[in-house]
Z-matrix of the N, CA and C atoms (Angstrom, degrees):
N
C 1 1.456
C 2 1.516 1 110.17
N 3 1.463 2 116.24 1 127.46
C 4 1.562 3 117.35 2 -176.74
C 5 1.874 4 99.83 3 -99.83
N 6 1.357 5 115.79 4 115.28
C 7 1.468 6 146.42 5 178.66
C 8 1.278 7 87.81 6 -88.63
N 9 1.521 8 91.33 7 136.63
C 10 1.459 9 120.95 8 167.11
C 11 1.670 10 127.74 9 -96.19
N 12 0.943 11 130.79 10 68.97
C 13 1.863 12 102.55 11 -148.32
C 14 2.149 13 96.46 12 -106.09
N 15 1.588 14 103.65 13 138.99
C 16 1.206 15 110.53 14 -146.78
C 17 1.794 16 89.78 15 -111.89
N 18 1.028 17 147.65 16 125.58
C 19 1.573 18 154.56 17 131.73
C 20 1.194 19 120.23 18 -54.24
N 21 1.383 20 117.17 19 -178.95
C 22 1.726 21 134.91 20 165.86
C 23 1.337 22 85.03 21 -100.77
N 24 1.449 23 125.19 22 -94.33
C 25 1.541 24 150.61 23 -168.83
C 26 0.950 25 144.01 24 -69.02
N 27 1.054 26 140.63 25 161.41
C 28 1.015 27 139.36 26 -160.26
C 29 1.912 28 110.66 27 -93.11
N 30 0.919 29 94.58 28 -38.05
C 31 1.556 30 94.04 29 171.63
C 32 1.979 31 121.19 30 -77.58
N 33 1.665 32 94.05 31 -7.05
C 34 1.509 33 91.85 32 169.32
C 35 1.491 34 122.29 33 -94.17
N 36 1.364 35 100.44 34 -16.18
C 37 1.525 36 108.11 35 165.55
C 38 1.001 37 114.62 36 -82.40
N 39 1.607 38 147.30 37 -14.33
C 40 1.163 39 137.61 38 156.73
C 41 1.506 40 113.60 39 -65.14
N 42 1.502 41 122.05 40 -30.95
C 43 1.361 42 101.02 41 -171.95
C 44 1.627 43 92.67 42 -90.66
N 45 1.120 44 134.66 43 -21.51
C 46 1.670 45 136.99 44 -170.87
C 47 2.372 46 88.74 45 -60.88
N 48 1.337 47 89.05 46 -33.68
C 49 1.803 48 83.78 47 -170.63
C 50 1.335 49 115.42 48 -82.33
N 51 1.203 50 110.93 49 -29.44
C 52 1.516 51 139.66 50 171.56
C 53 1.664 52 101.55 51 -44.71
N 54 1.367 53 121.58 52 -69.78
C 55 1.318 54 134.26 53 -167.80
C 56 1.653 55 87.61 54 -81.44
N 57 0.961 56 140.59 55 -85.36
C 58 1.752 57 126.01 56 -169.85
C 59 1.533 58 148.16 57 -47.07
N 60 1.725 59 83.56 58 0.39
C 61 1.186 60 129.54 59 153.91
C 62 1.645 61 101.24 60 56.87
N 63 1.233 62 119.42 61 38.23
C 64 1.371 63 133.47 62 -148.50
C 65 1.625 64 140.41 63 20.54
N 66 1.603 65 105.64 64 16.50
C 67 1.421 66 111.72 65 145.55
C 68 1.501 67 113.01 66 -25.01
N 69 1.363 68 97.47 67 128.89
C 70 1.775 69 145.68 68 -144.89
C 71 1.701 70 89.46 69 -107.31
N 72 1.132 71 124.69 70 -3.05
C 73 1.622 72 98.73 71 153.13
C 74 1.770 73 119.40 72 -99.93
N 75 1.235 74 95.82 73 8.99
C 76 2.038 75 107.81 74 -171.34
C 77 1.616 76 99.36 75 -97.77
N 78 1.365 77 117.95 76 152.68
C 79 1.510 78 122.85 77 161.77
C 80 1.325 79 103.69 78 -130.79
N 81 1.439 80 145.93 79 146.19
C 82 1.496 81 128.64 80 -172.61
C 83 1.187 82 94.11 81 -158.25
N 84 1.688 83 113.64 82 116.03
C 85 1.275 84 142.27 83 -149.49
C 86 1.498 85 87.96 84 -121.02
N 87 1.821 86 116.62 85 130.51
C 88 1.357 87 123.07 86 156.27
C 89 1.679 88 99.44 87 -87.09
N 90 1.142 89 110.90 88 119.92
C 91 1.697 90 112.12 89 -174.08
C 92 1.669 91 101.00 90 -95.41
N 93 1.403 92 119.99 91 -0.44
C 94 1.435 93 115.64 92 -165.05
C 95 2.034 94 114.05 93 78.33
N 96 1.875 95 113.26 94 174.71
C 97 1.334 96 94.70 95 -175.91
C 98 0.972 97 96.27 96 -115.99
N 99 2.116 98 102.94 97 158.93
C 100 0.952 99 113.54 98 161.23
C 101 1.696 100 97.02 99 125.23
N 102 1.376 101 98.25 100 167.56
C 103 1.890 102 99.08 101 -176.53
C 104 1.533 103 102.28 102 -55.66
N 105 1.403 104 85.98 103 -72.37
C 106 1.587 105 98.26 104 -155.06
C 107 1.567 106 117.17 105 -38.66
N 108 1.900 107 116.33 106 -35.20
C 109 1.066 108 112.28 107 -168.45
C 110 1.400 109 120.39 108 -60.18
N 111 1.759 110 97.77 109 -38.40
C 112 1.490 111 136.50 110 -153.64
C 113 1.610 112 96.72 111 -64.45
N 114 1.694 113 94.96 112 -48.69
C 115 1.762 114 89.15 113 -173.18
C 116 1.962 115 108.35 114 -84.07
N 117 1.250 116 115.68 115 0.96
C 118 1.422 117 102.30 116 167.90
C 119 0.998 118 121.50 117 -106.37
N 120 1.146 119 129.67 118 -23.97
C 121 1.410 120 123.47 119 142.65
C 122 1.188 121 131.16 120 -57.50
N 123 1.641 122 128.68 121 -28.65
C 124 1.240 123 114.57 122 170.33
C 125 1.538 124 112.47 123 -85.29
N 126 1.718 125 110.79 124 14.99
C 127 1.742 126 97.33 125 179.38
C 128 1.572 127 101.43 126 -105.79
N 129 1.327 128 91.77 127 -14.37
C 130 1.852 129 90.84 128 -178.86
C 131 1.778 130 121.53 129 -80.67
N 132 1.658 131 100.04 130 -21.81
C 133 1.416 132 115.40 131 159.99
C 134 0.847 133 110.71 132 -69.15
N 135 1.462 134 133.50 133 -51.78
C 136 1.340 135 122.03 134 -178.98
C 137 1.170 136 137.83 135 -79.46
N 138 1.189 137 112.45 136 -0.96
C 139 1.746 138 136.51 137 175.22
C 140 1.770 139 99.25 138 -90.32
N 141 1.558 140 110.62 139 -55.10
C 142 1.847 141 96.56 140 170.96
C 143 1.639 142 115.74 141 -59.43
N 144 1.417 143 130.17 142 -29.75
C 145 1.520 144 111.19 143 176.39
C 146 1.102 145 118.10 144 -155.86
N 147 1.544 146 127.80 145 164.35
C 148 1.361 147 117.12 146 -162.01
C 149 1.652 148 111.89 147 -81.97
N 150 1.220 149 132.16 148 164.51
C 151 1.694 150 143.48 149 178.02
C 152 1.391 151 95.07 150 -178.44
N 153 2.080 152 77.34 151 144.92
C 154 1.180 153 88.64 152 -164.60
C 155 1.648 154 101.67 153 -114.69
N 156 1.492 155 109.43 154 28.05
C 157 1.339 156 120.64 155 171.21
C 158 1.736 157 106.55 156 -162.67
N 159 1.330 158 106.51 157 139.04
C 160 1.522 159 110.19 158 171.57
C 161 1.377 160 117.11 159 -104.61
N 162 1.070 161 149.15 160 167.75
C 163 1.574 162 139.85 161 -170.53
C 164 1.794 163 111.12 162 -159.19
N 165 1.353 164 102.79 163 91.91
C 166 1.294 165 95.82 164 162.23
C 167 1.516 166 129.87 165 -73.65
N 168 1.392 167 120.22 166 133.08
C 169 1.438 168 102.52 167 -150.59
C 170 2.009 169 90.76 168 -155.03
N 171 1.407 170 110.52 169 137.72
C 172 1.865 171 104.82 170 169.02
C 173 2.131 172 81.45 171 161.41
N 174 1.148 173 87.80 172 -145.00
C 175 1.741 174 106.38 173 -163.12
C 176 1.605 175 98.91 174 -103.33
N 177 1.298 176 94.59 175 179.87
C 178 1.743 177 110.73 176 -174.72
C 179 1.216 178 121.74 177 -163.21
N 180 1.580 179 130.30 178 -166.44
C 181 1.009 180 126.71 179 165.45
C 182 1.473 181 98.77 180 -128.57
N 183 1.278 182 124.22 181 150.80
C 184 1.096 183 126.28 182 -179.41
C 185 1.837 184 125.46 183 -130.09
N 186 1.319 185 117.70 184 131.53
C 187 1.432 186 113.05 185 -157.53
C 188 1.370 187 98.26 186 -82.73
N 189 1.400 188 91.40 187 131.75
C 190 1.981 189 116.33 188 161.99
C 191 1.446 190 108.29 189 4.64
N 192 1.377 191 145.21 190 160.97
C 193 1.005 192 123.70 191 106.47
C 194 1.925 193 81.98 192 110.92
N 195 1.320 194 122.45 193 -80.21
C 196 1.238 195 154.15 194 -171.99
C 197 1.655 196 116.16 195 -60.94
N 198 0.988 197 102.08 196 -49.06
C 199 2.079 198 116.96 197 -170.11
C 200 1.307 199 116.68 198 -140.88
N 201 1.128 200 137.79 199 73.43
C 202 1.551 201 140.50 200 179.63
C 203 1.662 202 98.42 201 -43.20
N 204 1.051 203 94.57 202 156.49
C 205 1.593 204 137.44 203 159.90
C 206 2.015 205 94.38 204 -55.58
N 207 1.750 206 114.44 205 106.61
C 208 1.338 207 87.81 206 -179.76
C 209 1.428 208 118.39 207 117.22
N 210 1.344 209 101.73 208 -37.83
C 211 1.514 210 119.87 209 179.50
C 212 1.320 211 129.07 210 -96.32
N 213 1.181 212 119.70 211 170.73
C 214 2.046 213 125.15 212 -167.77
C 215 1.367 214 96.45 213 -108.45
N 216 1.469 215 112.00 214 116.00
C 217 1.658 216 92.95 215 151.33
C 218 2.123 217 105.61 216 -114.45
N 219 1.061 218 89.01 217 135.29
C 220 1.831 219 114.58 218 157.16
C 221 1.489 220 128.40 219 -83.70
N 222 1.188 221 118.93 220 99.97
C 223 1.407 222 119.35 221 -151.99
C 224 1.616 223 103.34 222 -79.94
N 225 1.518 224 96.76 223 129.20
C 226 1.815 225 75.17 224 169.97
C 227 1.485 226 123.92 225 -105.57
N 228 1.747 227 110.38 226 9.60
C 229 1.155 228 137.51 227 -163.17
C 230 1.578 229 113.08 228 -144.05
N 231 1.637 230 156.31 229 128.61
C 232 1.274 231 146.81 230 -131.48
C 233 1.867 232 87.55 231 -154.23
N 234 1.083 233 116.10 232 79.70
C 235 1.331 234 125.44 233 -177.10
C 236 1.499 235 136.24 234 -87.04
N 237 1.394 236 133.19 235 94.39
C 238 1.396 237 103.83 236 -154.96
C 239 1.535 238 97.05 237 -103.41
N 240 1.460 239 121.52 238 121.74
C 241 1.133 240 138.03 239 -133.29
C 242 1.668 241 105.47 240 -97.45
N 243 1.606 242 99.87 241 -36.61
C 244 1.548 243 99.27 242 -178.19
C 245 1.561 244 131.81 243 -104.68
N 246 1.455 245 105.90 244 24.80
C 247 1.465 246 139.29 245 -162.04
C 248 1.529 247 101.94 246 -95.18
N 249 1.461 248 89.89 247 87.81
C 250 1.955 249 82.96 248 -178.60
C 251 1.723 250 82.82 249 167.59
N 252 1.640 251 96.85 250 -179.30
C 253 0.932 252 108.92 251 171.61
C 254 2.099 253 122.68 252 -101.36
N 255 1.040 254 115.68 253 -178.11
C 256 1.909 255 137.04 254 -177.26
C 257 1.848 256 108.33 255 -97.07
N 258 1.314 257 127.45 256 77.23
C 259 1.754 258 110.94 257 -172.76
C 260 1.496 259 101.86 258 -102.95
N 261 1.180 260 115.32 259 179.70
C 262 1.414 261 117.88 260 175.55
C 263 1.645 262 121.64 261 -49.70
N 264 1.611 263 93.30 262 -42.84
C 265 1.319 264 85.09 263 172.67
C 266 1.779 265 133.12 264 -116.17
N 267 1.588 266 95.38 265 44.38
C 268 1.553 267 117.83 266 165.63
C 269 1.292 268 95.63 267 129.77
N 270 1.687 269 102.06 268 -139.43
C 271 1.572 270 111.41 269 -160.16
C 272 1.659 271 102.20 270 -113.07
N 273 1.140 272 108.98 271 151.73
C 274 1.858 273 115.33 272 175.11
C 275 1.033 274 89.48 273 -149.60
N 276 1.307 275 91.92 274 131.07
C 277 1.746 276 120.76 275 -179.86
C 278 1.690 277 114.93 276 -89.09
N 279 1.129 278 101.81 277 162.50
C 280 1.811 279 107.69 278 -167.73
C 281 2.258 280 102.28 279 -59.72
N 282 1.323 281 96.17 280 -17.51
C 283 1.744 282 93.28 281 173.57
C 284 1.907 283 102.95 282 -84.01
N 285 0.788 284 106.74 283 -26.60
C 286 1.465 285 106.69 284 175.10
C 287 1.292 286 125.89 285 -73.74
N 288 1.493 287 110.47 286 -39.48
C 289 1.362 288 126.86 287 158.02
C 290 1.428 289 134.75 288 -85.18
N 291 1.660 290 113.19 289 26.54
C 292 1.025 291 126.53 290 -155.09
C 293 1.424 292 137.25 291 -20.02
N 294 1.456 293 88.58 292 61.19
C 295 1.298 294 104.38 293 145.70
C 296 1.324 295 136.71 294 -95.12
N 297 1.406 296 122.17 295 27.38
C 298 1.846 297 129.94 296 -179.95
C 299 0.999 298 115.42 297 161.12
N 300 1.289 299 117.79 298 -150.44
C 301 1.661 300 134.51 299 144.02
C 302 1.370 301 125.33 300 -116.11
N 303 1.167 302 122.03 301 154.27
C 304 1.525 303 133.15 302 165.64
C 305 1.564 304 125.67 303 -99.27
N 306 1.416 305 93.89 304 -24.56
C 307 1.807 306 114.05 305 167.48
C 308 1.298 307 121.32 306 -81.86
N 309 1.584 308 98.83 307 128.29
C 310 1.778 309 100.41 308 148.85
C 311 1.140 310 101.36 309 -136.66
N 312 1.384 311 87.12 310 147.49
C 313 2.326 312 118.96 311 -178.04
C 314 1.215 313 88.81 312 -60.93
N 315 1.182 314 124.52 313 169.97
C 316 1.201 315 169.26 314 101.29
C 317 1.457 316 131.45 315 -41.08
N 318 1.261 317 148.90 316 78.98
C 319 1.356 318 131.61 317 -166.83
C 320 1.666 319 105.03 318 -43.12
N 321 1.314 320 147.90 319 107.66
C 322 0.944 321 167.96 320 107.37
C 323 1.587 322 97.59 321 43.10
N 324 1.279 323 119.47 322 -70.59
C 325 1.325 324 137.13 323 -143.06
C 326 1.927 325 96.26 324 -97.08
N 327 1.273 326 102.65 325 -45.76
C 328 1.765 327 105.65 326 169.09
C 329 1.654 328 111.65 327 -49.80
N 330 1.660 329 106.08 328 -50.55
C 331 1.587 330 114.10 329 -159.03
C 332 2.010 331 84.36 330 -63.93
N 333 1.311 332 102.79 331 -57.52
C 334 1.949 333 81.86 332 -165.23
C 335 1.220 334 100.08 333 -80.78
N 336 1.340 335 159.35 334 52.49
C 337 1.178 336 141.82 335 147.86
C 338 1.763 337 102.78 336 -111.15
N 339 1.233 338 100.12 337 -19.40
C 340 1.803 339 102.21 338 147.53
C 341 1.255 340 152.73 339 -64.80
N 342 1.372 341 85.14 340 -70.84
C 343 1.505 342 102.50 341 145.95
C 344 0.920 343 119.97 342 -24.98
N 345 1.714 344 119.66 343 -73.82
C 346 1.445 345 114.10 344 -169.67
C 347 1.735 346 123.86 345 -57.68
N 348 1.565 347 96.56 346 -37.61
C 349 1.098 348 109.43 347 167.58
C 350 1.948 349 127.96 348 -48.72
N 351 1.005 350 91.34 349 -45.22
C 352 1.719 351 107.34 350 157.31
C 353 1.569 352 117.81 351 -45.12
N 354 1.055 353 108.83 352 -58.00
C 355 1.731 354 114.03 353 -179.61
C 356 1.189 355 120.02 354 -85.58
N 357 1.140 356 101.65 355 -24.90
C 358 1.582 357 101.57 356 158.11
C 359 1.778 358 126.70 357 -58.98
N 360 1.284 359 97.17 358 -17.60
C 361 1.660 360 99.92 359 -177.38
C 362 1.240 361 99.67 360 -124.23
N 363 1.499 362 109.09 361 35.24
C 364 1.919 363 116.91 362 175.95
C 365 1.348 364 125.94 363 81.62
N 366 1.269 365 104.00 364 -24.55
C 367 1.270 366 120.35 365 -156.72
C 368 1.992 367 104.12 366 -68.43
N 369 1.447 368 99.80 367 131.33
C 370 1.780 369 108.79 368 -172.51
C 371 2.097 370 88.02 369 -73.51
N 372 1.954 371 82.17 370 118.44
C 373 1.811 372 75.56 371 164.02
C 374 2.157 373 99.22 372 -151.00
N 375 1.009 374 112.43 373 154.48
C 376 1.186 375 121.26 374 157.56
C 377 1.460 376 109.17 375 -138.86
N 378 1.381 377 116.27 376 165.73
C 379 1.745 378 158.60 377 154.71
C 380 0.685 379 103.79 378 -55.00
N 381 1.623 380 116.10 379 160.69
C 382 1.087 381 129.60 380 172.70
C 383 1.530 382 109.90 381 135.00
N 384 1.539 383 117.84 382 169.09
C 385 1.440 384 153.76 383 169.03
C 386 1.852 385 107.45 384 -42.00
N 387 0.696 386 127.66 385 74.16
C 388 1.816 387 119.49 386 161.53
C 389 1.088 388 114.10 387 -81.19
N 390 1.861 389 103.46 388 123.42
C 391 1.658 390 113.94 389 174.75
C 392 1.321 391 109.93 390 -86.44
N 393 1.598 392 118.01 391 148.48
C 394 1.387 393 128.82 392 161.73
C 395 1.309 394 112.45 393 -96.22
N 396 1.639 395 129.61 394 115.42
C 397 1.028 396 117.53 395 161.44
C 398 1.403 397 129.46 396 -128.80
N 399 1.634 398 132.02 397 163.55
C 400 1.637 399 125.77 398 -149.80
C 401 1.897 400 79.74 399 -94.34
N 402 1.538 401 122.70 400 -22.25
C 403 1.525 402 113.45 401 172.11
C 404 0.923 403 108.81 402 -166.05
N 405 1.648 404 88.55 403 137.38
C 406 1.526 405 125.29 404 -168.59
C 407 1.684 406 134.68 405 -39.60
N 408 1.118 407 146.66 406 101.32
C 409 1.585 408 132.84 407 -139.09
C 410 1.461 409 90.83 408 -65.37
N 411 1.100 410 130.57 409 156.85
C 412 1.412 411 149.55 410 175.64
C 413 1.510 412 144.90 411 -125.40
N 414 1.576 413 96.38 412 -18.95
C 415 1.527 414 134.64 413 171.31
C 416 1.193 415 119.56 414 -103.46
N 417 1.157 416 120.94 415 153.19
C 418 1.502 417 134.90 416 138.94
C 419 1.655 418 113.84 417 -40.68
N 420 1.311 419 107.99 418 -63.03
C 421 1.291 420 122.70 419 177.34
C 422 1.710 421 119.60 420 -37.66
N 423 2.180 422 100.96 421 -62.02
C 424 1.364 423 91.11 422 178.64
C 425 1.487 424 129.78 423 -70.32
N 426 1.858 425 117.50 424 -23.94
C 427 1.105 426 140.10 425 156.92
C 428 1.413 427 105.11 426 -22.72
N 429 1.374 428 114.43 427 -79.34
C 430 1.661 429 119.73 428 171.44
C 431 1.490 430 113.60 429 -19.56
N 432 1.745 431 103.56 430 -82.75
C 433 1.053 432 106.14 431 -172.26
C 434 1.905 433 124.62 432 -45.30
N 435 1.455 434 100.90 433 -23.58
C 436 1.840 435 95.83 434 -166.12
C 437 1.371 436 96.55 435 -93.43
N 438 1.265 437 116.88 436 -22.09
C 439 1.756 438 110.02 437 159.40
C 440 1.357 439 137.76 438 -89.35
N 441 1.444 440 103.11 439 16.91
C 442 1.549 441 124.71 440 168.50
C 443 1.699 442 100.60 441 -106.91
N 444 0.930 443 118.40 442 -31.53
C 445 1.735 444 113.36 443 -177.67
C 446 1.645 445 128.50 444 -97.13
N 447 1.542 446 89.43 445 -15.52
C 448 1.434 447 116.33 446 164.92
C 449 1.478 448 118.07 447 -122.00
N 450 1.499 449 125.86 448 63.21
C 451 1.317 450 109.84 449 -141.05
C 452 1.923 451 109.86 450 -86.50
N 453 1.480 452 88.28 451 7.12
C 454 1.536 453 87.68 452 164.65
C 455 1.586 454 127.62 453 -103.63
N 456 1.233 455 92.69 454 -3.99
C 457 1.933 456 111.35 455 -179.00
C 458 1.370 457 101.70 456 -21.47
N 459 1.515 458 115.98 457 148.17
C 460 1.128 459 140.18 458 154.25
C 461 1.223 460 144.19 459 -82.38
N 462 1.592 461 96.91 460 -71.68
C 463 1.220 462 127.90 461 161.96
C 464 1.222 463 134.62 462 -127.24
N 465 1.349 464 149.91 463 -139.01
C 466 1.188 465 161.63 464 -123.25
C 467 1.200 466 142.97 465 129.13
N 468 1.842 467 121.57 466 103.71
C 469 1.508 468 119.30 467 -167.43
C 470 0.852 469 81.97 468 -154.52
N 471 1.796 470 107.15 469 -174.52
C 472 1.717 471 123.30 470 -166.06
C 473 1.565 472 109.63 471 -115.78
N 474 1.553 473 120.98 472 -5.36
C 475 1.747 474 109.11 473 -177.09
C 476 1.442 475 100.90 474 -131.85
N 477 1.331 476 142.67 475 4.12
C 478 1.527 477 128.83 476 -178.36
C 479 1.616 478 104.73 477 -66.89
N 480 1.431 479 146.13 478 -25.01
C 481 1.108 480 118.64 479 -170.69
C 482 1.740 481 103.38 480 -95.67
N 483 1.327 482 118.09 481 -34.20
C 484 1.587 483 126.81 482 167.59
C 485 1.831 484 103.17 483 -42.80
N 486 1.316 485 122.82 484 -56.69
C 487 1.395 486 139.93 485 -178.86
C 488 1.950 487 80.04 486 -56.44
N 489 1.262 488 132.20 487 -104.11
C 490 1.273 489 132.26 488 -173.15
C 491 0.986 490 132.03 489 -8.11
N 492 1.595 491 107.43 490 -55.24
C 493 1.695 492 115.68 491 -171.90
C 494 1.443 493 103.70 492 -86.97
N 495 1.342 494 152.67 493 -46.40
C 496 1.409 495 144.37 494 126.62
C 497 1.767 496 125.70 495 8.05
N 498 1.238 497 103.51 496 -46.57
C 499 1.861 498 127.65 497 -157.41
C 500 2.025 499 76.68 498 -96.13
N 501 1.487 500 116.72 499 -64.52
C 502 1.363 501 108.64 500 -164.49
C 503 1.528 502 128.83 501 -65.49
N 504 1.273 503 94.23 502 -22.31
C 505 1.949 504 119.08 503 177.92
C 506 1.341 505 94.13 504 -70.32
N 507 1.447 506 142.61 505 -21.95
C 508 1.459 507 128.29 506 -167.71
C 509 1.612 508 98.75 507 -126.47
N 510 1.267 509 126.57 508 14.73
C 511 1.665 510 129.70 509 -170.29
C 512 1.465 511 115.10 510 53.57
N 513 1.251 512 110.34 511 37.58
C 514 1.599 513 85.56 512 164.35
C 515 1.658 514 105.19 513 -103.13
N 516 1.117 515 121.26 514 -167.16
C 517 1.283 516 143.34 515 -158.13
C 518 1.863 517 102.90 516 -115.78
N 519 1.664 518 105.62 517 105.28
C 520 1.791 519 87.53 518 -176.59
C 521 1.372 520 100.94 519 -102.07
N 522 1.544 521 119.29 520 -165.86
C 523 1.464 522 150.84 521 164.04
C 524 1.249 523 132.85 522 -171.26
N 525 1.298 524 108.48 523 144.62
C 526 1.783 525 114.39 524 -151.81
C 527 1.445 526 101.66 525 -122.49
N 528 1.485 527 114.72 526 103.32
C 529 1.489 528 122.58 527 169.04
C 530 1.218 529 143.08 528 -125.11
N 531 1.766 530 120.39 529 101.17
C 532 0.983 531 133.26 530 -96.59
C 533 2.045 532 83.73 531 -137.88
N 534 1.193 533 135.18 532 105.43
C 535 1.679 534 144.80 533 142.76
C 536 1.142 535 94.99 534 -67.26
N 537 1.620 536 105.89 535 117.95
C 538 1.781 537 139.60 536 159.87
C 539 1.740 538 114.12 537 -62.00
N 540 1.088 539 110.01 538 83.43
C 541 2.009 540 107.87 539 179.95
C 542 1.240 541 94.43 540 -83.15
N 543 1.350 542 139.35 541 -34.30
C 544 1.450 543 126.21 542 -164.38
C 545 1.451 544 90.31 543 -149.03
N 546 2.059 545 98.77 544 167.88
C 547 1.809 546 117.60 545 -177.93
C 548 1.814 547 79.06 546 -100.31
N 549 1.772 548 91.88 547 140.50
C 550 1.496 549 108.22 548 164.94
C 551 1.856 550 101.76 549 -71.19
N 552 1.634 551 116.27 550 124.67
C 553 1.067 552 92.53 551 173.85
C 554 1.998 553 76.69 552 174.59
N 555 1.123 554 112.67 553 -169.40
C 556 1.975 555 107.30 554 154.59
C 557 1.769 556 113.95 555 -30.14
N 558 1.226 557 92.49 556 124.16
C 559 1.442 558 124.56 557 -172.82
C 560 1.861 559 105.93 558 -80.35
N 561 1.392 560 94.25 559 79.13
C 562 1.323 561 104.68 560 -175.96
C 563 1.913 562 107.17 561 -123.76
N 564 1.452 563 83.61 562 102.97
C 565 1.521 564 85.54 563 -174.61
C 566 1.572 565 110.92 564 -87.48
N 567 1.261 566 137.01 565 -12.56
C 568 1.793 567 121.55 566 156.00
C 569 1.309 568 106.78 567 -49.37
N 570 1.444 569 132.21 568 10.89
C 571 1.698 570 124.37 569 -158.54
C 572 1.521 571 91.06 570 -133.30
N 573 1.277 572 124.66 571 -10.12
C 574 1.495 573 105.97 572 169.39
C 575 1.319 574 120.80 573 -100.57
N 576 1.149 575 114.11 574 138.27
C 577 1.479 576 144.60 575 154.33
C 578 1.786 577 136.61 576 -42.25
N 579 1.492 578 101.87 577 2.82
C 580 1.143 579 114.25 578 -171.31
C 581 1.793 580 117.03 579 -17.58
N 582 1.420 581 112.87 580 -69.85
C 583 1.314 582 128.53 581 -173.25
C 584 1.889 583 99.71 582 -48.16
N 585 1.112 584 104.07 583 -63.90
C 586 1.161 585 121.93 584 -168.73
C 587 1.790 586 98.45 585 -33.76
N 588 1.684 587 95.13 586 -68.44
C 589 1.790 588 91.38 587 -174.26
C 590 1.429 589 116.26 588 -57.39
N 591 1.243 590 116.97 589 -45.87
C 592 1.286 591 111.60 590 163.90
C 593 1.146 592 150.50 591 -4.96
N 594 1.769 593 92.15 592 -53.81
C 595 1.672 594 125.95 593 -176.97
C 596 1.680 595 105.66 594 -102.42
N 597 1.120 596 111.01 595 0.48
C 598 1.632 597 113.01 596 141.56
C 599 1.138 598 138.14 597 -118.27
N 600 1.441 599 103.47 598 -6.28
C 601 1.730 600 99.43 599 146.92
C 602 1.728 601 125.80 600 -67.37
N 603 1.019 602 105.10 601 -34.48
C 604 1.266 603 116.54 602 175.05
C 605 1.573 604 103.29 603 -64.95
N 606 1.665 605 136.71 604 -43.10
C 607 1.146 606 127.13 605 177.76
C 608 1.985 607 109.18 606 -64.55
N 609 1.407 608 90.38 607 -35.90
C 610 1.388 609 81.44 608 -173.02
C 611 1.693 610 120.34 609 -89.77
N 612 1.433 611 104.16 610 29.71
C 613 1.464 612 106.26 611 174.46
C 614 1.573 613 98.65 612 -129.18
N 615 1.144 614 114.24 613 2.16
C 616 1.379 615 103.98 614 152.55
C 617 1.534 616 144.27 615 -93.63
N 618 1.960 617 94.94 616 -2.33
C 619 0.935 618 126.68 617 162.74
C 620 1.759 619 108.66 618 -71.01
N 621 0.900 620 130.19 619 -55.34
C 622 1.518 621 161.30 620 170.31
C 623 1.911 622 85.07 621 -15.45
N 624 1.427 623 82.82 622 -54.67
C 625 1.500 624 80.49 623 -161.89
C 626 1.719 625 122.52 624 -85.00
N 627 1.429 626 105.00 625 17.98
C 628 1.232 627 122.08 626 174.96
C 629 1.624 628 104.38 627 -94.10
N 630 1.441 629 102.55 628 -52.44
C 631 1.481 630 120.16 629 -165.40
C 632 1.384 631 137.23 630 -58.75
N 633 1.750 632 84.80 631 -44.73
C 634 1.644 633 117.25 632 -179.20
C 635 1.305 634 137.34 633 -87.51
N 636 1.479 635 130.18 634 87.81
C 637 1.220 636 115.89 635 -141.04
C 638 1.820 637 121.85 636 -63.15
């Protein structure tokens, strides 16, 4: 099976290559950040060749409580969180306003055969809900709010549902795997960990290559 696995950056595809050690069934596309990029670049990859898995994959932020500083989350849910509209009495999302969805599944059976695979080689990982957002929470305040509307949230990045909805428009099968450098919450960058996640994304894509057939 030829896997697709999609980044923001350029420095996350080095460690995504780093750990896959450039095994010849992977292709790993920096798509640039953000939805929009994520899903046109991952439709133009996926329109030049066939895979039979897509992989959103780079760093995050991860909520309190939920995703340490350090840690893996495996999404079992691809949420794009700020896709909706502002009413008097808060936010309603494009499923509320039925106009679409905001969700994508998770194959069930992929997310824990990762997972497990993850802890099996030590590695700190949990499940869960990953938000997509066009900007980054920055507050205490918005923190609140995206863990009151998602009250199982995990994490937090800018291309897993663009990567998703791209991957689902053509039937393939995605997954979103996400190293915690920073807590979604005040935008305090002496407090992230960049390198650090990095160097466990890279562990956990060498796992990838145990797991994935």
């Amino acid at each position: 099976m030829r896997i697709l696995v999609v980044v923001a950056v350029p420095a996350e595809k080095e460690a995504v290559w780093r750990g896959l050690k450039g095994d010849g069934r992977f292709d790993v596309v920096a798509a640039g950040v953000g939805p929009v990029a994520a899903a046109a670049n991952t439709a133009k990859a996926l329109a030049a060749a066939g895979y039979g898995l897509a992989v959103s994959a780079g760093i995050g932020g991860g909520f309190p409580g939920r995703a340490e500083v350090g840690s893996l989350v495996v999404a079992n849910e691809i949420i794009a969180a700020d896709l909706g509209v502002e009413t008097p009495e808060g936010f309603a999302s494009l499923d509320e306003l039925g106009f679409g969805s905001t969700r994508i599944q998770v194959d069930v059976n992929l997310v824990n055969a990762v997972a497990e695979a993850l802890r099996t080689a030590e590695l700190p990982v949990t499940t869960g809900p990953v938000l997509t957002v066009s900007t980054v929470t920055g507050t205490a305040e918005s923190a609140a709010e995206l863990a009151a509307r998602v009250p199982r949230a995990t994490a937090e990045a800018m291309e897993g549902y663009g990567v998703a909805f791209a991957a689902q428009e053509r039937g393939v099968p995605v997954l979103e795997l996400r190293a915690i450098s920073n807590l979604v919450g005040p935008r305090d960058r002496t407090a992230w960990r960049i390198n650090e996640a990095l160097g466990v994304l890279e562990a956990a894509c060498a796992v990838l290559l145990e797991v994935l057939p």
